[in-house]
MARMIKOL-904475 format. One record per residue (C-alpha): residue number from 1; x, y, z. Coordinates in steps of 0.02 Angstrom, whole numbers. Example, Ala and Ser with C-alpha at 12.3 -4.5 7.8 and 13.67 -1.06 7.14 Angstrom:
BEGIN
(rec 1,(615,-225,390)) (rec 2,(684,-53,357)) 
END
This chain:
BEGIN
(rec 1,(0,0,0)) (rec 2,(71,175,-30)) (rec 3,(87,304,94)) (rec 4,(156,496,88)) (rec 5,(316,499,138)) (rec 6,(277,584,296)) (rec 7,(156,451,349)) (rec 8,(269,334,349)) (rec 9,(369,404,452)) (rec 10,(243,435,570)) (rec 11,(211,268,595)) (rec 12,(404,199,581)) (rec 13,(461,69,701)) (rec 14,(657,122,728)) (rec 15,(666,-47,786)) (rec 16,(642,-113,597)) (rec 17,(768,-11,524)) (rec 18,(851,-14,383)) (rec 19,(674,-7,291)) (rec 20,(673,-8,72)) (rec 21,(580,94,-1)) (rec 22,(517,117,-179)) (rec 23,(447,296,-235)) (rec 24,(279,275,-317)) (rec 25,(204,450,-351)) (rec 26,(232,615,-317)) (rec 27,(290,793,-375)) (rec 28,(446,691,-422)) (rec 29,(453,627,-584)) (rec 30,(574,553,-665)) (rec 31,(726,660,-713)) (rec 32,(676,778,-571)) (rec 33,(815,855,-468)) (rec 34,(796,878,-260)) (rec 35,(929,961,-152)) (rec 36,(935,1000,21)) (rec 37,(1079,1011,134)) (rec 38,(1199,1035,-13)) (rec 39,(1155,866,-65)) (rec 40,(1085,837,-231)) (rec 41,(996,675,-292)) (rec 42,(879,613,-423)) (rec 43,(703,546,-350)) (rec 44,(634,452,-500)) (rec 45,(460,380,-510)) (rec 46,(517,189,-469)) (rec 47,(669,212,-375)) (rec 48,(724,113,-242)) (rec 49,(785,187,-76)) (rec 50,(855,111,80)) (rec 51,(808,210,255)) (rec 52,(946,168,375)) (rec 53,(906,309,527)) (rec 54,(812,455,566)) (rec 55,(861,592,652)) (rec 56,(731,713,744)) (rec 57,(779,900,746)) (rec 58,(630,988,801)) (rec 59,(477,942,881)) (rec 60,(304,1022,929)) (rec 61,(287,1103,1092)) (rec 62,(143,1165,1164)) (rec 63,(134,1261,1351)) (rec 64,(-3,1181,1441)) (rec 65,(-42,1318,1580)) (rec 66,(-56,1447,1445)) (rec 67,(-241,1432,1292)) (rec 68,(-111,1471,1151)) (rec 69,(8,1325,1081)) (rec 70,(163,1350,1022)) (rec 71,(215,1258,849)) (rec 72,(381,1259,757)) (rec 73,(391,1113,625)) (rec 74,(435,924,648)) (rec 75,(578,915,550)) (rec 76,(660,714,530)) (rec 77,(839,697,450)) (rec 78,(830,539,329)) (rec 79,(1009,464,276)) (rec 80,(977,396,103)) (rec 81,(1087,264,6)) (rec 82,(1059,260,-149)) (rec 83,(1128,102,-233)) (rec 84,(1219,208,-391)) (rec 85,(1294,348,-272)) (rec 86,(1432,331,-153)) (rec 87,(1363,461,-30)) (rec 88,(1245,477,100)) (rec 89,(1082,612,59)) (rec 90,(946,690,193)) (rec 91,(789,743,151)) (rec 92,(637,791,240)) (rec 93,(488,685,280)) (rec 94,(369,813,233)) (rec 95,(426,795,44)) (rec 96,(266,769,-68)) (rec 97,(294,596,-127)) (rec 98,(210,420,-95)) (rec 99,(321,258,-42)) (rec 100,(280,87,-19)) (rec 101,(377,-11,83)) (rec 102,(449,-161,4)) (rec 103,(581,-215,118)) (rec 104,(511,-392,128)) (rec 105,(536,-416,-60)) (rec 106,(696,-352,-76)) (rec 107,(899,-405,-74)) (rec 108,(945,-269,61)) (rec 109,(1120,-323,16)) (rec 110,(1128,-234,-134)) (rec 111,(1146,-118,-69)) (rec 112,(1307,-16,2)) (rec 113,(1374,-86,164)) (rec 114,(1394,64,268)) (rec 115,(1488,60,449)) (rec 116,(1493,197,575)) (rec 117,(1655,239,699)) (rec 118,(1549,129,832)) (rec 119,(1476,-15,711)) (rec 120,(1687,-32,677)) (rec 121,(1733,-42,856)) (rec 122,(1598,-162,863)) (rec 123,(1679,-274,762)) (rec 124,(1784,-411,831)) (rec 125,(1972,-388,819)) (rec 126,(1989,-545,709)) (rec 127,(1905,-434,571)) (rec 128,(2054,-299,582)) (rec 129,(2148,-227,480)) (rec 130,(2014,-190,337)) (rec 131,(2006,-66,175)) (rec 132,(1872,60,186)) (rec 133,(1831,210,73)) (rec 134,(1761,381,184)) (rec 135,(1589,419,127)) (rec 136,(1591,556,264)) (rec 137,(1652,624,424)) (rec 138,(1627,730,540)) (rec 139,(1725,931,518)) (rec 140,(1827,999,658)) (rec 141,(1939,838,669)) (rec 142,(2116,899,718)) (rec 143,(2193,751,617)) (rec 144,(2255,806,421)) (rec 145,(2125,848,330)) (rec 146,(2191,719,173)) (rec 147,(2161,567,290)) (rec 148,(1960,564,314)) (rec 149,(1915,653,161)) (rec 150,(1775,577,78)) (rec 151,(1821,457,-55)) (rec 152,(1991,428,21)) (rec 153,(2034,245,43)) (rec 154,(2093,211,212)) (rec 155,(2165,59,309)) (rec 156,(2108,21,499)) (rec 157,(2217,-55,560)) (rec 158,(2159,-102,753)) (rec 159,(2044,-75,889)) (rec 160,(2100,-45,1073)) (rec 161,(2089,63,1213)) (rec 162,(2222,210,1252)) (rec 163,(2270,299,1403)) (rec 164,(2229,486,1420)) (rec 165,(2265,645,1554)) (rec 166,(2128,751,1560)) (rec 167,(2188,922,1605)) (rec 168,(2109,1092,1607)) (rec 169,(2162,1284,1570)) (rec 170,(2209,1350,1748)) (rec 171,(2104,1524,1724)) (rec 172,(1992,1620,1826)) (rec 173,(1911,1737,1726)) (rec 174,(1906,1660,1546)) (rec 175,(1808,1517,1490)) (rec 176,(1903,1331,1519)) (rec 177,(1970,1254,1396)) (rec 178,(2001,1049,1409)) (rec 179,(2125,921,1326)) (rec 180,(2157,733,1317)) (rec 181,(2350,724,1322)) (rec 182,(2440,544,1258)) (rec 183,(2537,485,1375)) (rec 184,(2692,493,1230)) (rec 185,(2673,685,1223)) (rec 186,(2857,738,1204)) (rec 187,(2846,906,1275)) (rec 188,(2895,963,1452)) (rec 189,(2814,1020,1588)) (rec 190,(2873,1133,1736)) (rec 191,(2778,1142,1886)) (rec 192,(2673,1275,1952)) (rec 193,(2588,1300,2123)) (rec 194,(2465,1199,2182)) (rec 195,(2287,1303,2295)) (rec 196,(2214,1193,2429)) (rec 197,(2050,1267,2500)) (rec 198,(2058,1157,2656)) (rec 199,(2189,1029,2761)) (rec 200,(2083,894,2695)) (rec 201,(2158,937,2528)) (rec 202,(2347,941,2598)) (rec 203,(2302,773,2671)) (rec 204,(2267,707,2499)) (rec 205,(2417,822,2405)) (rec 206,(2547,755,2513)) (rec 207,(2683,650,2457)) (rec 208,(2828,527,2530)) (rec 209,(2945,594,2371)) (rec 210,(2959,768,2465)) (rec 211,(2887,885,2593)) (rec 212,(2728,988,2531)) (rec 213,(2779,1168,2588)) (rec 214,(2614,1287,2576)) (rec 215,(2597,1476,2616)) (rec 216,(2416,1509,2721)) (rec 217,(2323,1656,2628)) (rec 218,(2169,1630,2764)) (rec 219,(2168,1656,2953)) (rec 220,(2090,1500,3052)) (rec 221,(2053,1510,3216)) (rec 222,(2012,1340,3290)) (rec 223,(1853,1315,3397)) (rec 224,(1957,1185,3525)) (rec 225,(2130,1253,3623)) (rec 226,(2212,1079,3583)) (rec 227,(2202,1121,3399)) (rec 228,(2321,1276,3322)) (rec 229,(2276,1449,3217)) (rec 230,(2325,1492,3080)) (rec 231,(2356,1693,3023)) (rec 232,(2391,1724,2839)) (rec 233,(2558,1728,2781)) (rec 234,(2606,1566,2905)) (rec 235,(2707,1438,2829)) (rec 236,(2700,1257,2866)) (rec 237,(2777,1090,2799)) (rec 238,(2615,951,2788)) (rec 239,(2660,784,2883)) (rec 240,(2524,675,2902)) (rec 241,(2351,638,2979)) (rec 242,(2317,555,3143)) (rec 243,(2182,566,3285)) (rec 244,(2194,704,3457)) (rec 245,(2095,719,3600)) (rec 246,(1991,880,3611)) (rec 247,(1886,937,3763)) (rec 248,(1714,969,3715)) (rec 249,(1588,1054,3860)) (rec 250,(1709,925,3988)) (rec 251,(1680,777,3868)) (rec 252,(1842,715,3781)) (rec 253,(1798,687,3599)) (rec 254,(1933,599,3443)) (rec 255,(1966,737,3317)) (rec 256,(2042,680,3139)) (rec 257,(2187,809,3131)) (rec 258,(2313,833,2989)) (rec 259,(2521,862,3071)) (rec 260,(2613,982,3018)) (rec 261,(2760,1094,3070)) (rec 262,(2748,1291,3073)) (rec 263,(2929,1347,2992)) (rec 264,(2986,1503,3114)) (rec 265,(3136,1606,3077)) (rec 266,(3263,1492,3131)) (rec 267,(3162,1323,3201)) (rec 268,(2993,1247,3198)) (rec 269,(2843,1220,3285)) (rec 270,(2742,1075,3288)) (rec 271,(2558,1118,3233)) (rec 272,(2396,1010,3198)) (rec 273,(2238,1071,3088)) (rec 274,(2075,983,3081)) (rec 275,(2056,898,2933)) (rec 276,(1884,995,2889)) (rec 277,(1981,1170,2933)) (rec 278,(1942,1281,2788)) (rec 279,(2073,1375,2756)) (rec 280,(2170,1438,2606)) (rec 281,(2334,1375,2541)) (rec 282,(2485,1397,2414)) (rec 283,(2597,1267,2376)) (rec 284,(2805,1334,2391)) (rec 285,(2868,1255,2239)) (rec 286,(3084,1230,2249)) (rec 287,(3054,1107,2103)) (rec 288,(3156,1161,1959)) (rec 289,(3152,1009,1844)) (rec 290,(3078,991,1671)) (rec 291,(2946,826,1682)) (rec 292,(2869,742,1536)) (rec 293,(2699,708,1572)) (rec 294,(2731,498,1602)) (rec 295,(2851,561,1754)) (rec 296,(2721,674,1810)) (rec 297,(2598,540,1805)) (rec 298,(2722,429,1899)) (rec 299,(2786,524,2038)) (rec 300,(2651,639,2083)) (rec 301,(2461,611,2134)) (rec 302,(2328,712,2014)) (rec 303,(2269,820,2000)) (rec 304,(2444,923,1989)) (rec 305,(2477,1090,1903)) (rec 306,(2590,1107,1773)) (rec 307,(2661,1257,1636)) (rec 308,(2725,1203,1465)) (rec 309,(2903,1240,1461)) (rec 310,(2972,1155,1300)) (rec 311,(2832,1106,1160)) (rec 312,(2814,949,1082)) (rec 313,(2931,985,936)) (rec 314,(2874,809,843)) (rec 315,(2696,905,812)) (rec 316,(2672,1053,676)) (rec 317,(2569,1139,803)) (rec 318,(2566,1100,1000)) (rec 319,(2423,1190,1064)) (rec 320,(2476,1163,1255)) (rec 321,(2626,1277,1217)) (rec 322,(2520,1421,1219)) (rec 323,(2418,1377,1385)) (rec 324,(2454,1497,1539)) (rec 325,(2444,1339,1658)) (rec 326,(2381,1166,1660)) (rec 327,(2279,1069,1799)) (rec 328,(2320,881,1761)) (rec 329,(2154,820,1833)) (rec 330,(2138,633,1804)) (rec 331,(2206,468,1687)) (rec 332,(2049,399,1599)) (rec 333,(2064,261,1470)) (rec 334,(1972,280,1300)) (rec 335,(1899,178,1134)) (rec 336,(2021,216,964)) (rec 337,(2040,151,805)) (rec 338,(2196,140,725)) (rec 339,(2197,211,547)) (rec 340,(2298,257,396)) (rec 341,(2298,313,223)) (rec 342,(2278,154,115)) (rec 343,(2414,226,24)) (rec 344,(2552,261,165)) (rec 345,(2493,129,276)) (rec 346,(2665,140,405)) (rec 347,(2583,310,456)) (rec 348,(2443,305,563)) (rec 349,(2313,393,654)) (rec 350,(2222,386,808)) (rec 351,(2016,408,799)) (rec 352,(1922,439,970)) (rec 353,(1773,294,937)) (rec 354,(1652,425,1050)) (rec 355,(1703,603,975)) (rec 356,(1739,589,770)) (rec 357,(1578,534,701)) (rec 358,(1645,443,531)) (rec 359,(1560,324,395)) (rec 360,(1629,215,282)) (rec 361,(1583,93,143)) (rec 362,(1693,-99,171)) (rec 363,(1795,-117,16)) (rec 364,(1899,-284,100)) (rec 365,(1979,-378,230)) (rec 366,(2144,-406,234)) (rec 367,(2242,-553,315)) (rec 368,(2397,-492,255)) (rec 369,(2506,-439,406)) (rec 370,(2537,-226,407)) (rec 371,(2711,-248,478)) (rec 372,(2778,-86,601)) (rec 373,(2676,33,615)) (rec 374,(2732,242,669)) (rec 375,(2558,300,774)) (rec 376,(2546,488,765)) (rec 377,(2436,540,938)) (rec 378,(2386,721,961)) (rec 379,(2333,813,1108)) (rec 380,(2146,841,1086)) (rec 381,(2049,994,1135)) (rec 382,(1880,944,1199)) (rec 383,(1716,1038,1223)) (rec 384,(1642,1088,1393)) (rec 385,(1509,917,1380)) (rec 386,(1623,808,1331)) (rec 387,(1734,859,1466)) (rec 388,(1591,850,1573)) (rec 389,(1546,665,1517)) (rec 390,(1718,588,1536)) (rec 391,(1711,664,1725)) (rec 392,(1546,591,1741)) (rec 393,(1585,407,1665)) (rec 394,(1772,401,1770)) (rec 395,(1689,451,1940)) (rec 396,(1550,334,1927)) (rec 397,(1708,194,1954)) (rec 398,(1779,306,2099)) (rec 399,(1741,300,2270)) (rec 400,(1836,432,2349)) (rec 401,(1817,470,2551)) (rec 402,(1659,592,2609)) (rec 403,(1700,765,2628)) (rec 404,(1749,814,2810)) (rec 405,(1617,922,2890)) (rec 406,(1625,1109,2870)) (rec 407,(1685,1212,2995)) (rec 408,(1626,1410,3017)) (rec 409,(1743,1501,2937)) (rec 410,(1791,1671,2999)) (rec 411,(1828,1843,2886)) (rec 412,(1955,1787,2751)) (rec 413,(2079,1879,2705)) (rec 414,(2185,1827,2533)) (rec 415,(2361,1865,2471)) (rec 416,(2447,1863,2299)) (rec 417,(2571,1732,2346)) (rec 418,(2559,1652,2197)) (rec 419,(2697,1723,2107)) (rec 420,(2809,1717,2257)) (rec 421,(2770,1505,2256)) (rec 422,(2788,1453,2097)) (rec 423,(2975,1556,2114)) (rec 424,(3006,1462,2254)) (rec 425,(3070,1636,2358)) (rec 426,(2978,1575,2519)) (rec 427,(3114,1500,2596)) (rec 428,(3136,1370,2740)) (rec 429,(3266,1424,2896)) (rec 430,(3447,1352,2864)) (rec 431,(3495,1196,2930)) (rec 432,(3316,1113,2975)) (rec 433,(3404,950,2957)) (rec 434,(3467,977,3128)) (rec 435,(3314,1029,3195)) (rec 436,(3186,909,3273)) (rec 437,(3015,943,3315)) (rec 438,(2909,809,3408)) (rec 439,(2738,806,3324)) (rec 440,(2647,718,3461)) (rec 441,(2676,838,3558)) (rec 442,(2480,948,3585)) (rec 443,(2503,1153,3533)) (rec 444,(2413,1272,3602)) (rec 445,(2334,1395,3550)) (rec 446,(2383,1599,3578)) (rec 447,(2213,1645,3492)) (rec 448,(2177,1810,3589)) (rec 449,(1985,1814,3645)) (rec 450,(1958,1639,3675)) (rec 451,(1925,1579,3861)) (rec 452,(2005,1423,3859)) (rec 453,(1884,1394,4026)) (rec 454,(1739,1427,3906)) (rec 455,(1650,1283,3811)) (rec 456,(1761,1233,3681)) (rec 457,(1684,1115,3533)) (rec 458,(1523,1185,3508)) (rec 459,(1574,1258,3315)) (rec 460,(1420,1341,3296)) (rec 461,(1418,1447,3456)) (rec 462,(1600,1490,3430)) (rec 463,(1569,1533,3272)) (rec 464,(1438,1662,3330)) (rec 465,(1573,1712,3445)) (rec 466,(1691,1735,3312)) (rec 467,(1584,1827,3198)) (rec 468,(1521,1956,3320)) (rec 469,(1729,1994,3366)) (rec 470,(1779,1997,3190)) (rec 471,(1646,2126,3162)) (rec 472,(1738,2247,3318)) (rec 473,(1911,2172,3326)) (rec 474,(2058,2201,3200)) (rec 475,(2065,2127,3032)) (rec 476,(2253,2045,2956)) (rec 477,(2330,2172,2829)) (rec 478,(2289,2150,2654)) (rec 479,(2382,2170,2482)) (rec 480,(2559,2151,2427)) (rec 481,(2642,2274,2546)) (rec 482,(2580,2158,2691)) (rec 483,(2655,2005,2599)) (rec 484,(2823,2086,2605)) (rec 485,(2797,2146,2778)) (rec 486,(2751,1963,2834)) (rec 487,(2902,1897,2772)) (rec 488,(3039,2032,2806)) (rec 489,(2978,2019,2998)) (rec 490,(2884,1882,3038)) (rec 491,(2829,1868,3199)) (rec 492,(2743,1709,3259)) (rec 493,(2669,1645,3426)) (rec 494,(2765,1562,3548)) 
END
């Protein structure tokens, strides 16, 4: 039975697709042209098509709290294959022609096998490597444009998965942008400070190759006397966690506290944080090596902050060279097929299975080994979803530790130390190899205005308490000149 075009649509099953379909009637006779898209084809009264998706692109809406609908039109995307054109054509639903499906009757097979990126990585890996010509492929690939240009013949080689580091712009006022960097990237990588909003976060930065030295740039003033302050501008060197005892209204209670020693002029002092303390800060960086990214990977936990410092020279253009910083946030493992140009088949090309939407027609199999092969991997530059879905899909596998509780914070006051990190000017007394500093041992706390006979504990009295001082009492200096100040005479508790 015929039916418009449109009304078959209407009542498609995607679940019966591919669907062939011969055009009976219509405002297309033969000889007569159609084009849409770009795409120009040659509906004749007779010919046989082959439906093999359908894309929606608009539907109807209609606001239900409101008399008036709103209508825009139902427009469907058809891929076409017709059986003497090697390309793929869309056209509307709504064109004014009658079909009649005839799939039943019909050699589907004549037609032209067509394979997406995923129906190839859904092949098994005893089919590999095969000869496929590009009927089309997606535009804003960063590989060379020769390689998936449609008509090209291309080899693919292999399927497999491929290790990634996802990594992120380090900006604050610009839009992110994101990468997938191969592990064989050849360029270096100098460090750059690392922020920690809380000692929960130096807990998890801290590493057995060498001390993590941070700068405070917020004051924290601790609600139990057992427990130390903090005033910006205070440097420390992180240890590692354990448990204290901390009165709380006469009732000893086990605090999870983070160990660390205050550096003074010329010695230390032993000093221990809560673990939810929210403070502020700055990684001292005395680091002046070059790292590739696999040592990075290796001898530092992510996410880590880096700075291009010599550019992959093996690439025409490396855009992590022009970067102001890098946040190395996580290794995630991805789906790739290996590819070439049938004529230079040595040379080959990664393609990310999930972000280069590709299709091909199967010209052959080959069982002829491909010998060595040179794989050319680029750094990728990802948009904000994507970015968004690979965080998604990798966490789903993590588990990672609940966030401590949050503790009332008092005023914050922030310094540009930045600069003054990453050079690595913040310097540590001379000879601290000879110094010792038991870290058992309980500080106490010179926090003016608190009555150690008062309560203790109760954060969110104290942190009435603290508010309703902060408002009256003095505030820590602000701004560069108080940097300098805090460093040319330091003056610390004792």
């Amino acid at each position: 039975m015929a039916l418009s075009l449109e009304e078959f649509i209407h009542a498609l099953d995607l679940r019966t697709l591919p669907r062939v379909l011969e055009i009976q009637s219509g405002i297309y006779f033969e000889g007569s042209i159609y084009e849409m898209f770009g795409n120009e084809c040659c509906l004749s009264t007779g010919e046989v098509i082959k439906i093999t998706g359908l894309k929606i692109k608009k539907i109807i809406a209609e606001i239900c709290e409101h008399s008036e609908g709103s209508e825009s039109p139902q427009s469907f995307e058809l891929p076409m294959n017709f059986p003497v054109r090697k390309d793929i054509v869309r056209i509307l639903p709504s064109l004014d022609v009658e079909v009649k499906d005839i799939t039943d009757s019909y050699d589907a097979n004549w037609f032209l096998q067509l394979l997406s990126t995923q129906d190839l990585f859904e092949m098994t890996s005893k089919e590999f490597p095969i000869v496929a010509e590009v009927i089309e492929a997606s535009q804003g690939t960063q590989l060379p444009r020769s390689i998936l240009q449609p008509g090209k013949t291309i080899m693919i080689h292999k399927k497999y998965q491929a290790s990634r580091i996802l990594a992120s712009e380090i900006r604050s006022n610009f839009p992110k942008r994101h990468f997938l960097i191969p592990t064989s990237y050849k360029g270096k990588f100098k460090r750059r400070p690392r922020e920690f909003p809380t000692a929960y976060d130096l807990e998890i930065a801290k590493s057995e190759k060498e001390r993590l030295h941070v700068v405070a740039t917020k004051a924290f003033h601790p609600p139990h006397e057992e427990l130390s302050s903090v005033s910006v501008g205070d440097q420390f060197l992180v240890h590692h966690s354990q448990t204290t005892e901390v009165l709380c209204e006469g009732i000893k209670k086990v605090v999870n506290v983070l160990a660390c020693e205050k550096i003074l002029k010329k010695s230390y002092e032993a000093a221990l944080f809560p673990l939810y303390m929210e403070g502020g800060f700055v990684e001292v960086i005395h680091d002046k090596k070059q790292y590739q990214i696999s040592e990075l990977c290796a001898q530092f936990h992510l996410p880590f902050n880096v700075k291009v410092s010599v550019r992959d020279l093996s690439i025409e253009e490396d855009i992590l060279a022009a970067t102001p910083g890098l946040q190395l946030e996580e290794a995630i493992t991805d789906s790739y097929l290996l590819v070439s140009d049938f004529a230079n088949p040595r040379e080959c090309w990664e393609i990310p299975v999930g972000r280069l939407n590709m299709t091909v027609q199967l010209v052959s199999n080959l069982s002829r080994d491909t010998g060595s092969l040179v794989v050319r991997t680029l750094v990728e530059e990802i948009t904000e979803e994507q970015y968004y879905m690979m965080r998604r899909y990798e966490s789903s596998f993590l588990h990672p530790p609940p966030r401590p509780p949050k503790h009332p914070s008092v005023e914050e006051t922030k310094l540009t130390l930045l600069s003054l990190a990453e050079e690595g000017t913040v310097g540590l007394p001379k000879s601290s190899k000879s110094l010792h500093v038991d870290i058992s041992k309980k500080p106490h706390s010179n926090q003016p205005g608190l009555d150690s006979k008062a309560p203790v504990g109760c954060q969110n009295d104290l942190a009435v308490l603290e508010k309703e001082r902060s408002k009256s009492g003095p505030t820590a200096a602000t701004g560069t000149n108080a940097t300098t100040e805090i460093f040319k005479n330091e003056k610390h508790q004792k």
